[in-house]
C-alpha positions as CSV (number, residue, x, y, z in Angstrom):
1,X,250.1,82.1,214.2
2,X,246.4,82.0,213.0
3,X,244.2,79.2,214.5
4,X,241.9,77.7,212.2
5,X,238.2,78.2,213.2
6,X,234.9,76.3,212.9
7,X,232.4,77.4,211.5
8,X,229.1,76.8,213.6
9,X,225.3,76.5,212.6
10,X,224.7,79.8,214.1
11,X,226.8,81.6,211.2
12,X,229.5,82.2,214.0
13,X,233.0,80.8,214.0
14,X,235.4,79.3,217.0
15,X,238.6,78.7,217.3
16,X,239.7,75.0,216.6
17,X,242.2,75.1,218.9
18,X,242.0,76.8,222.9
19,X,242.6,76.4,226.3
20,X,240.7,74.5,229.0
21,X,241.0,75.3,232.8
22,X,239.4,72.1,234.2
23,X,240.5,71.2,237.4
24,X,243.1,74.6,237.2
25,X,242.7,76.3,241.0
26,X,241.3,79.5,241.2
27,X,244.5,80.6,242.5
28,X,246.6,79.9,239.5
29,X,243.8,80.5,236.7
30,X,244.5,83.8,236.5
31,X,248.4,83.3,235.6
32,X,247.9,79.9,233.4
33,X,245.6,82.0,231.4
34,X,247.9,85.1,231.3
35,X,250.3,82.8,230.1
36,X,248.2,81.5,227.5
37,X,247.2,84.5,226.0
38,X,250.8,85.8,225.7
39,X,251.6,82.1,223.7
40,X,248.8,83.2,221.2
41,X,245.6,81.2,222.5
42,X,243.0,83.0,221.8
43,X,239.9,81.0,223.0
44,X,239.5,79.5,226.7
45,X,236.8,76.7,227.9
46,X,235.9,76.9,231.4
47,X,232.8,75.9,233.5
48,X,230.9,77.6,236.6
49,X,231.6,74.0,238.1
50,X,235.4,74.8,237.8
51,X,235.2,77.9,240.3
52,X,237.7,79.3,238.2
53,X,235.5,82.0,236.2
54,X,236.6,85.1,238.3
55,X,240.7,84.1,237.8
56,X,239.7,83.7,233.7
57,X,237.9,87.4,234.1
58,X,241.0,88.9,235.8
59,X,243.2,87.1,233.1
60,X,241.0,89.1,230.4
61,X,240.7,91.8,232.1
62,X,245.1,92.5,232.3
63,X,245.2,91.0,228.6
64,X,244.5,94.4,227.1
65,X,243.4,92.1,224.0
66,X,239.8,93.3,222.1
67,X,237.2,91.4,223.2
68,X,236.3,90.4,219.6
69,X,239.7,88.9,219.7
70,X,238.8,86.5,222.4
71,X,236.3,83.4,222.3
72,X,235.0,82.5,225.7
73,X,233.2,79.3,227.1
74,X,231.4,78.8,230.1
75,X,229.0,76.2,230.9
76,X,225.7,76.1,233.5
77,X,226.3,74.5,236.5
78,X,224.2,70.9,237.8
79,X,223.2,72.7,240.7
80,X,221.3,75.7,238.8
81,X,218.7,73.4,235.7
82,X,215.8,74.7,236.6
83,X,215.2,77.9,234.0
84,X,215.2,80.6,236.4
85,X,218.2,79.7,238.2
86,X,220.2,79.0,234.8
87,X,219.4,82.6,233.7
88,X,220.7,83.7,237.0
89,X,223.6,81.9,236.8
90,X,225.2,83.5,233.8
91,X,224.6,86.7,234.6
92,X,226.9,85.6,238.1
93,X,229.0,84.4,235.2
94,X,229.5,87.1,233.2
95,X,230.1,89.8,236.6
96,X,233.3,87.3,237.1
97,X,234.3,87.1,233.8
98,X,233.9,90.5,233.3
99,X,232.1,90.3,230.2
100,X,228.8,91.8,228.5
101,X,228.2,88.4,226.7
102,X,230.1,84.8,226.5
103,X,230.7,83.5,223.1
104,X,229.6,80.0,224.5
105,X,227.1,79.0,226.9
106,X,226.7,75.4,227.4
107,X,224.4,72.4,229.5
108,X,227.2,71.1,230.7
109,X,225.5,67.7,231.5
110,X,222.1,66.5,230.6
111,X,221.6,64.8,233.8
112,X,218.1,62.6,232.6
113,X,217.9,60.8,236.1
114,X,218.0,64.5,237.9
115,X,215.3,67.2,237.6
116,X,212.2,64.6,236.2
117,X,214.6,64.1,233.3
118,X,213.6,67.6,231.9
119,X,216.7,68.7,230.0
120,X,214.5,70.1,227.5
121,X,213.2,73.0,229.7
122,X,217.0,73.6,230.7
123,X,217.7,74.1,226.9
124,X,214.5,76.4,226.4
125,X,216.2,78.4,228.5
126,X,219.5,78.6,227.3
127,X,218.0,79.7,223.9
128,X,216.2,82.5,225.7
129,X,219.9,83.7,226.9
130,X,220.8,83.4,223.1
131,X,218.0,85.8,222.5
132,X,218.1,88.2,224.9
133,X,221.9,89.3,224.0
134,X,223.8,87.3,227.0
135,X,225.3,84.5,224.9
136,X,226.4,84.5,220.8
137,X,226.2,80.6,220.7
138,X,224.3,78.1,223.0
139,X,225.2,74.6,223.1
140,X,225.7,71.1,224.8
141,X,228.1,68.8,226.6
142,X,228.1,65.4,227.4
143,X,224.7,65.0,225.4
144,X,224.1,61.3,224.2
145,X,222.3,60.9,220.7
146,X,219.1,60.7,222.3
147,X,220.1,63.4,224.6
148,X,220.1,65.6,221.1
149,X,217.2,63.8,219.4
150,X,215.3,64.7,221.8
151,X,216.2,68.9,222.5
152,X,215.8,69.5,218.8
153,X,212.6,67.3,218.4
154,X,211.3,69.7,221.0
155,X,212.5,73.1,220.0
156,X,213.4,72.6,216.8
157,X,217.0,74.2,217.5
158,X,220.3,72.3,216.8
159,X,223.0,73.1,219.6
160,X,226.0,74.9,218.3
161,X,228.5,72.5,219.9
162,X,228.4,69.4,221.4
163,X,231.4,69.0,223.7
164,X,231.8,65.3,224.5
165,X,234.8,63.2,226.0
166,X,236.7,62.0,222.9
167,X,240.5,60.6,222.4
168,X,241.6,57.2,220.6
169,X,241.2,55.0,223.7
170,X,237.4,55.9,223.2
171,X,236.5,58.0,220.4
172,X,232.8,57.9,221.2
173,X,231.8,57.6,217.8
174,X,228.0,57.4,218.7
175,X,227.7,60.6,220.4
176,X,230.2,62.7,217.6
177,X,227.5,60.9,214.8
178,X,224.9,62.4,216.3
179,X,226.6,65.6,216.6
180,X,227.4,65.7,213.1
181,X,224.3,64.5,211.6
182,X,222.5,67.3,213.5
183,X,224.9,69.5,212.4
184,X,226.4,70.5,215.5
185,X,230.3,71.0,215.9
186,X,232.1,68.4,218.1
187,X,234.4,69.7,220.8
188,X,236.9,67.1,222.3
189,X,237.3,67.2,225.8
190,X,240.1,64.9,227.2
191,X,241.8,64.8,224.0
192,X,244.9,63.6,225.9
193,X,243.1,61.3,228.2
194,X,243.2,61.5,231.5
195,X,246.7,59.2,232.3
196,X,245.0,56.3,230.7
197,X,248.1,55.1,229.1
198,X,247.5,57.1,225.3
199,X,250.4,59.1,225.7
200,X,252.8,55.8,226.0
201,X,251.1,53.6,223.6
202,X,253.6,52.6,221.4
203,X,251.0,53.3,218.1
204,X,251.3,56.7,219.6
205,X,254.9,57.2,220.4
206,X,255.9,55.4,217.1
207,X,254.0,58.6,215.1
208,X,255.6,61.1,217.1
209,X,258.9,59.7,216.6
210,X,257.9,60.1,213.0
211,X,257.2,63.4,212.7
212,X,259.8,64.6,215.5
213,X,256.8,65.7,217.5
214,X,255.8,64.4,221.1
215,X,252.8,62.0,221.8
216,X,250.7,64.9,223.3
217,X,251.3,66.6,219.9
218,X,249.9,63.6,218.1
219,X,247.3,62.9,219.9
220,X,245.9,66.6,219.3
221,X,246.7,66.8,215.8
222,X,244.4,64.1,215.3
223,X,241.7,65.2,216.6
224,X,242.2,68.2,214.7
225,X,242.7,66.5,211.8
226,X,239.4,64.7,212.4
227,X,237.5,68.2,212.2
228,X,237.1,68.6,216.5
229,X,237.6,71.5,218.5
230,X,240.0,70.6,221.5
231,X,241.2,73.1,224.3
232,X,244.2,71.0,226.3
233,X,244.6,72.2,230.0
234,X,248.4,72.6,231.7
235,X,249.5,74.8,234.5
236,X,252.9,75.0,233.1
237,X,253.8,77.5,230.7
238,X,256.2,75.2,228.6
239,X,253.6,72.8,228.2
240,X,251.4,75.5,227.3
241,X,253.7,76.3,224.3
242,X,254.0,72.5,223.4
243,X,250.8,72.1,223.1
244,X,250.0,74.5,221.2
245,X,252.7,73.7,218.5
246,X,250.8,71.1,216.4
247,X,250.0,73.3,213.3
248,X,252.8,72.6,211.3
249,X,252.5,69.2,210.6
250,X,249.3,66.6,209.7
251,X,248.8,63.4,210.2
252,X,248.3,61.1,207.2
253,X,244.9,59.1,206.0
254,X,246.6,56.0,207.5
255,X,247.8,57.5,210.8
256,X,244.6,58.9,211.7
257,X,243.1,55.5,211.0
258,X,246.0,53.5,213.4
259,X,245.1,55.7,216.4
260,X,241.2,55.2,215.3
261,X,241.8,51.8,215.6
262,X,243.0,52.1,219.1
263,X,239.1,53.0,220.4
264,X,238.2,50.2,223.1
265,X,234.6,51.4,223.4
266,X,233.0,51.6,226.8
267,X,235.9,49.7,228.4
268,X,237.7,53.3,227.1
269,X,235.7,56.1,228.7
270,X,237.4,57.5,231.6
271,X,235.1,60.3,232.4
272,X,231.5,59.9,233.7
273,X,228.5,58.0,231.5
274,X,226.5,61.2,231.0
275,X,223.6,58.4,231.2
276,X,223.7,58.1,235.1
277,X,225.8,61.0,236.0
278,X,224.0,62.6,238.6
279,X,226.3,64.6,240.8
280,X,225.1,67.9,241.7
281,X,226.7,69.6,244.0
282,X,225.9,71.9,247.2
C-alpha cells in the first residue's frame, strides 16, 4: 500500500498517515511498533516525554527496513528549553533511537508562562540542530497563532509542521489557519479524540454505516481528506490494521462538512490549552 506524503516547506516529504506511541509503555513500544511496521506504517511520532524512544529504537533496529524507508518524530522535552539542554537532549534521543538523524524534531509545547516566555530562543536552537545535520525537518506542537507569529517574526523561519490537537468535537480552526497561512503542514494529534464521545456520535456512526467502514475509520479519513497528517496510537495489533485501512474510500464535500459542523470550540478541547500549560516535569 503506498501512503500519500506531504510535502513540507523544507522540500522534504512525510507520510500522511503513521503511528503515534503516546501514552504506549516502554515495555510494549517495542512490539506495538514491530507490529506496525509489519502492517506497512512506515512513519512513527513519539516524544522524549513519552519514555518510549529506546523501545521505538529497538523496534527499528529488528525491522531490517532502510532507514530512508522510515520517517521518525521525536519531540524536545519541557524539562530541557533552555538551548544547551535541548541540543543535548536529542543527541540522548538519537543514542535510543538508534539513529544518526530524526526526520522530525519538534517544541513539543511553547510553554509562554515557563522559561520568561522565551520560546523563541528554544526554536533558534532547534534550527541550529537543522543545520548541523541532527534533524532533516524542525517544527512545532501545540503552537497558538501568536505562538507562530511570533518564531517566524524573529527568525524568519516557518516550522515544517505544526502538530496541534485536532478532531470534529474541536477542530481548532484558529491554530490549523495559522499553520497554513505560514505555510506549515498541520499534523492532527487526537484525531480520534480522547473517549470524548466522537466515535458514538450518531453523525459519525451514520457515515460509517455508509461506507461499511467503522467510526475510527471515518473520523481519520477526514482528517485526511482535510489535507492533515494523523498518526493514531493502539496497542493491539487488529486495531493497528483497522486503522490503517482508510485508503480506499473518501469522504464526500458534504460529509466532511457534517462532521465540521460537529466543532464545539473551546467547550471541545480535551487536551491542555497550550496557553497556560505549564507542566514540566522532574
Amino acid at each position: 500500500m503506498s501512503i500519500p506524503r506531504i510535502e513540507l516547506n523544507d522540500h522534504t516529504s512525510i507520510p500522511q498517515f503513521g503511528l503515534g506511541v503516546w501514552q504506549v509503555p516502554q515495555e510494549d513500544a517495542e512490539r506495538v511498533v514491530s507490529d506496525a511496521f509489519e502492517l506497512g506504517y512506515r512513519h512513527v511520532d513519539t516524544a522524549q516525554m513519552y519514555g518510549n524512544e529506546a523501545g521505538v529504537g529497538a523496534a527499528i533496529a529488528r525491522s531490517g527496513l532502510a532507514r530512508d524507508d522510515l520517517y521518525v518524530t521525536t519531540k524536545l522535552n519541557n524539562n530541557r528549553h533552555e538551548p544547551a539542554q535541548a541540543k543535548d537532549s536529542l543527541k540522548v534521543s538519537l543514542d535510543k533511537l538508534g539513529l544518526e538523524k530524526v526526520d522530525l524534531f519538534l517544541i513539543h509545547w511553547p510553554l509562554p508562562t515557563q522559561y520568561d516566555g522565551d520560546f523563541v530562543a528554544t526554536w533558534q536552537a532547534l534550527l541550529e540542530l537543522k543545520e548541523e545535520g541532527l534533524a532533516t525537518s524542525v517544527g512545532v506542537s501545540n503552537f497558538q497563532p501568536d505562538h507562530l507569529d511570533r518564531i517566524v517574526e524573529a527568525t524568519g523561519v516557518v516550522p515544517a509542521v505544526n502538530q496541534i490537537e485536532v478532531h470534529p468535537y474541536f477542530a481548532n480552526e484558529a491554530a490549523r489557519a495559522a499553520t497554513t497561512r505560514h505555510g506549515s503542514a498541520v499534523q492532527a494529534w487526537s484525531p480520534l479524540g480522547q473517549g470524548g464521545g466522537e466515535l458514538d456520535d450518531p453523525a459519525v456512526t451514520a457515515l460509517a454505516e455508509r461506507h461499511g467502514k467503522t467510526p475510527a475509520q471515518v473520523l481519520l479519513r477526514w482528517a485526511l481528506d482535510r489535507g492533515d497528517i494523523v498518526f493514531p496510537k493502539s496497542l493491539s495489533k487488529s486495531r493497528l490494521a483497522e486503522n490503517f485501512e482508510v485508503f480506499d474510500f473518501e469522504l464526500g464535500a458534504d460529509e466532511i462538512a457534517t462532521l465540521a459542523a460537529l466543532d464545539k470550540g473551546e467547550a471541545g478541547r480535551q487536551g491542555p490549552n497550550p496557553d497556560t500549560f505549564d507542566w514540566i516535569p522532574d
